[in-house]
C-alpha positions as CSV (number, residue, x, y, z in Angstrom):
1,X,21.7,-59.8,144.8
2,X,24.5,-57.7,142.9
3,X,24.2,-55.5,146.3
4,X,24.5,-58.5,148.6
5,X,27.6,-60.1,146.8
6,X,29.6,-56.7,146.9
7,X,29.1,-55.8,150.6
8,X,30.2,-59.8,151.2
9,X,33.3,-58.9,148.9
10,X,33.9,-55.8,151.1
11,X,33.6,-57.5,154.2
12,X,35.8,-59.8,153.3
13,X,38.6,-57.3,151.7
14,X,38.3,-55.0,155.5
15,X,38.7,-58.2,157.3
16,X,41.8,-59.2,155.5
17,X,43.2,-56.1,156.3
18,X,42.9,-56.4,160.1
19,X,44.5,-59.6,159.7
20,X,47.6,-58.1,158.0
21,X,50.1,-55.7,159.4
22,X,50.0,-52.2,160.2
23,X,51.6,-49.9,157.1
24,X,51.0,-46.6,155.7
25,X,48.2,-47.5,153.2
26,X,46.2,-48.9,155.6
27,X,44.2,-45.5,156.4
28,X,43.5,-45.2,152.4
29,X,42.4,-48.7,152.1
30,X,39.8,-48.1,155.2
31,X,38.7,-45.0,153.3
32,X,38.3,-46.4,150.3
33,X,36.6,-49.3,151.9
34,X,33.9,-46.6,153.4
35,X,33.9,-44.6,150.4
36,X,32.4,-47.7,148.5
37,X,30.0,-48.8,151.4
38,X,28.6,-45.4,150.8
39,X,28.0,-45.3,147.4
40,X,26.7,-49.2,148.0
41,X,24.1,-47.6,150.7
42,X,23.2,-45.2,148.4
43,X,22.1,-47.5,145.2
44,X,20.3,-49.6,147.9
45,X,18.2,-47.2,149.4
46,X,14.2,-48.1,148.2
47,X,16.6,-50.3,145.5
48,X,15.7,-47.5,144.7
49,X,12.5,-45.9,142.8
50,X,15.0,-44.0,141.0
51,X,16.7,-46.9,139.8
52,X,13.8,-48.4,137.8
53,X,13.0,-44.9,136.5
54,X,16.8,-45.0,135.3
55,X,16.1,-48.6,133.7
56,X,12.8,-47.7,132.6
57,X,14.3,-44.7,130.3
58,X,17.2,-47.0,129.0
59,X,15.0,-49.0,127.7
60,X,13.2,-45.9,126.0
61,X,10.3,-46.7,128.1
62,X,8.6,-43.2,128.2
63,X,5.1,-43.6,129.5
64,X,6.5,-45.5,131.7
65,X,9.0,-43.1,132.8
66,X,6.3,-41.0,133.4
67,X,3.9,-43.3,135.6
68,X,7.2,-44.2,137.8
69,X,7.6,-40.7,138.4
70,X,4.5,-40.1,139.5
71,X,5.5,-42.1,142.7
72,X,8.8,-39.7,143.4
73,X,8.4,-37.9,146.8
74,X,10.4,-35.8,148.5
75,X,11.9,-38.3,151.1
76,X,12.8,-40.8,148.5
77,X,15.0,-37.9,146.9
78,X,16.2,-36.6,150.3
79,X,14.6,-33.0,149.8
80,X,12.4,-33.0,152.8
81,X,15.2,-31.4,154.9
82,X,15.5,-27.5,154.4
83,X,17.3,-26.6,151.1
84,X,20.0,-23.4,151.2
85,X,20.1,-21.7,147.5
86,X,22.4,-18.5,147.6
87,X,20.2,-15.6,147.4
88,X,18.9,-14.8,143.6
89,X,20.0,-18.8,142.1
90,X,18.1,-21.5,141.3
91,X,19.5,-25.0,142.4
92,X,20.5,-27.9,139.9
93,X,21.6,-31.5,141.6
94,X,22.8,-33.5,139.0
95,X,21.4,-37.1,138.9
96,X,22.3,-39.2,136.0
97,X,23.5,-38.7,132.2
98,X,24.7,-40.5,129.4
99,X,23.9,-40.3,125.7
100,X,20.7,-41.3,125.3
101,X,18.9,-39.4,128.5
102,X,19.6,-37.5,131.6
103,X,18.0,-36.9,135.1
104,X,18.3,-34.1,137.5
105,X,16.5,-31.9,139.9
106,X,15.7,-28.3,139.5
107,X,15.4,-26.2,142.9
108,X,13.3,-22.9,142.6
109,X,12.9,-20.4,145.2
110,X,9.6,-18.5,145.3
111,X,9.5,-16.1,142.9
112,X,11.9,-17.4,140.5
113,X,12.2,-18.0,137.0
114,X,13.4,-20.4,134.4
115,X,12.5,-18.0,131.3
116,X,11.0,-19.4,127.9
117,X,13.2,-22.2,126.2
118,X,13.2,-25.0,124.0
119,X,14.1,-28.3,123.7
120,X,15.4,-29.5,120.1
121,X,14.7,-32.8,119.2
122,X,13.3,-34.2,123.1
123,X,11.0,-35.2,125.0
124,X,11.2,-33.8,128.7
125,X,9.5,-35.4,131.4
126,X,9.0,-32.9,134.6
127,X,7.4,-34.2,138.4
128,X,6.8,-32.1,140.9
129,X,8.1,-32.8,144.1
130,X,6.7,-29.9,145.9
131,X,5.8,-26.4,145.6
132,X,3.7,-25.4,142.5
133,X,4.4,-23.0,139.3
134,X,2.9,-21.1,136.7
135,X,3.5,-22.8,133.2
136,X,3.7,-20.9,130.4
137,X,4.1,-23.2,127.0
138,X,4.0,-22.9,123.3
139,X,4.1,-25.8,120.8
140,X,7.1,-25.5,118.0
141,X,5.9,-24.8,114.3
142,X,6.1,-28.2,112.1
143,X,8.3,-25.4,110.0
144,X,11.0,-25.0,113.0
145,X,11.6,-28.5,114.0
146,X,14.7,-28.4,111.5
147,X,18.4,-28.8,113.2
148,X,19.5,-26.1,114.4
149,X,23.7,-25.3,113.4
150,X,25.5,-26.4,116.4
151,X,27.5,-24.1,118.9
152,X,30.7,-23.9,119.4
153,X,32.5,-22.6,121.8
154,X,29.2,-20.7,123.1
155,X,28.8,-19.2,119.4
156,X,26.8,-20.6,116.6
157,X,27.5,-19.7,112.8
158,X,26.4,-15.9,112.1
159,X,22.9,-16.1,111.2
160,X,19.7,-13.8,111.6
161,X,18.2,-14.1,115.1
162,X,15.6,-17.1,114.8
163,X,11.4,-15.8,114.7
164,X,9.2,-18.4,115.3
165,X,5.1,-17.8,114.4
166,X,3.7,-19.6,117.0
167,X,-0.5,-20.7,118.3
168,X,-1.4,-18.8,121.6
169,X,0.5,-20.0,124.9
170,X,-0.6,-22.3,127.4
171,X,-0.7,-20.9,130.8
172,X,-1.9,-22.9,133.9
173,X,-0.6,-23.5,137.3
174,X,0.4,-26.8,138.5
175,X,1.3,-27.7,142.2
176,X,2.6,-30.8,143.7
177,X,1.4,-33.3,143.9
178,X,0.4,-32.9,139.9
179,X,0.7,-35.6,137.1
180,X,3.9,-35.5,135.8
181,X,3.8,-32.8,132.3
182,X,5.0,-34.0,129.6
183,X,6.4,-32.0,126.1
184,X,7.7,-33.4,122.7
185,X,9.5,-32.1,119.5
186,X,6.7,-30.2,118.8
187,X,3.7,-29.9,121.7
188,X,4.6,-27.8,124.6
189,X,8.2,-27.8,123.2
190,X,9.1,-24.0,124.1
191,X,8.1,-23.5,128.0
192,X,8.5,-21.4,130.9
193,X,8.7,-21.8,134.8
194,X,7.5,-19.2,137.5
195,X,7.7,-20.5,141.3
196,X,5.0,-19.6,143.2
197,X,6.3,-21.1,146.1
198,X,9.6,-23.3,147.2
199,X,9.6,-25.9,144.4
200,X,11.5,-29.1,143.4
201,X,11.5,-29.9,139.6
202,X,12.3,-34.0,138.7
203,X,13.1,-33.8,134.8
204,X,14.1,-36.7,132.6
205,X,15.3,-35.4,129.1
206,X,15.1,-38.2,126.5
207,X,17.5,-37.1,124.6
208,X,19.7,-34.8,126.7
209,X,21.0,-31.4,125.2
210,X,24.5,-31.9,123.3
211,X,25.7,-28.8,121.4
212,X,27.5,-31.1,118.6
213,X,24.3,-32.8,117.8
214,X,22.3,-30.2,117.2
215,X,20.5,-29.9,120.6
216,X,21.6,-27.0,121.8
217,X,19.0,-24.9,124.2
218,X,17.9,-21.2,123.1
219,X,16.0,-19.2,124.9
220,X,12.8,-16.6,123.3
221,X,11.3,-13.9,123.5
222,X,7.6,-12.7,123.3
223,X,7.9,-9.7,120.8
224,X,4.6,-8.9,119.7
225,X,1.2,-10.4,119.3
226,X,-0.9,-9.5,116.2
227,X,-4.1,-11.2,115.0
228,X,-3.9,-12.9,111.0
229,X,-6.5,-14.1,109.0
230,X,-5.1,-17.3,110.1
231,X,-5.9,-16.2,113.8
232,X,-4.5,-15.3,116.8
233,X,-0.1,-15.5,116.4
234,X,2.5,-14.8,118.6
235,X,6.1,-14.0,117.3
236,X,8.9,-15.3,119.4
237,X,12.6,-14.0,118.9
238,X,15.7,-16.2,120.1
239,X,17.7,-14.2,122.1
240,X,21.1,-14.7,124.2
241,X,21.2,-16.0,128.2
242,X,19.2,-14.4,130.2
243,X,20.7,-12.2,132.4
244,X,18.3,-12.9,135.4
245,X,18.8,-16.6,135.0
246,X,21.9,-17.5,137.2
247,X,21.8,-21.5,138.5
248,X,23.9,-23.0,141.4
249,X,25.6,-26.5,141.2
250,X,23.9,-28.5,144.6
251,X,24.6,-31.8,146.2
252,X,22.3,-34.7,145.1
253,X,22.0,-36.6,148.0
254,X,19.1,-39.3,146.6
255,X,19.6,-42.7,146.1
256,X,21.9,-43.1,142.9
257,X,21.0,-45.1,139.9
258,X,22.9,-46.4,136.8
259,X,24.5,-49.4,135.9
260,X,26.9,-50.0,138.6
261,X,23.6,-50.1,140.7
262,X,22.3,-53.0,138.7
């Protein structure tokens, strides 16, 4: 209904102007006119299963969030056309943030890597959309699930590198169309991503990272494995970007959710 009574408004505002005479605004009035007729079209489009996944997560509505996504395909999000990634990047298209969660789309090539990182403090909801990868996880020690000093400027307070003693890994290989994975402060919190083909990544992050509240993403390292009397431990070591890791900003061009959408 909201869509219904704003295309009526805009109707009515471009037919005024036809009525009135000819002046130099005109041509930025009739662009903003189509400008806003877009972005109508595009909060319209499946009214949209992306919307209620946005509503579904403002309300904090995680399993839900999770059995929406299950539905995503790669039509609704308008990735079934070919995607262009300059060679050696993996793609990001922004779809929606504020404080309390975000939503975007990871794009990985075959053969590339999102190396092991964590998420402080959130859950992270991830649905394939095509393509498949090898997962590589670890769960977070109750010990490490501390806040973390926050960066700034790119730099934390000087501090020892962070070692974590962490259970085994779990590895498996997913493929679309999977259930959608699901991590927490603690299980599966640390993970990595191999493509093993073309792949489209749909992640929610309830809460998204933020630097000033302690949120920040650090990546690991595997440095050694030794068995304890406790069993079977891996040691991971924080350690800075990635070289290898190099991401490219990509149009969304999915329907688009939020409140003005409502």
């Amino acid at each position: 209904m909201a869509g219904l009574r704003l295309m009526s408004a805009l109707l009515v505002e471009a037919h005024a102007h036809t009525l009135t005479p000819q002046s130099s605004a005109m041509p930025r009035r009739l662009l903003q006119f189509r400008q806003r007729a877009r972005e109508l079209s595009a909060c319209s489009k499946g009214n949209s299963l992306v919307q209620h996944i946005y509503q579904l997560a403002s309300a904090g509505e995680v399993d839900l969030v999770a059995e929406a996504m299950e539905q995503l395909t790669p039509s609704m999000l308008a990735l079934d056309a070919p995607l262009h990634l300059p060679p050696g990047k993996i793609g990001y298209q922004h779809v929606y943030s504020d404080a309390r969660f975000s939503m975007g789309i990871f794009v990985l090539p075959a053969g590339s890597s999102i190396p092991l990182h964590d998420h402080p403090h959130m859950t992270v909801l991830s649905k394939l959309i095509f393509g498949a990868l090898h997962v590589t996880s670890y769960d977070l020690p109750e010990a490490a699930s501390e806040p973390r000093p926050a960066l700034f400027g790119g730099l934390r307070p000087r501090q020892r590198q962070r070692r974590l003693r962490c259970a085994p890994a779990q590895r498996t290989v997913v493929a679309a169309p999977a259930a959608t994975l699901k991590l927490d402060p603690v299980h599966g919190n640390l993970h990595a991503f191999r493509a093993l083909n073309d792949t489209a990544v749909f992640d929610v992050l309830l809460p998204p990272y933020n630097d000033a509240a302690g949120r920040s993403c650090h990546y690991y390292a595997e440095v050694d494995e030794q068995r304890r009397a406790d069993g079977h431990r891996v040691t991971l070591e924080e350690v800075s970007w990635p070289p290898t890791l190099k991401i490219a900003s990509m149009q969304y061009e999915g329907p688009r959710c939020g409140p003005e959408c409502e």
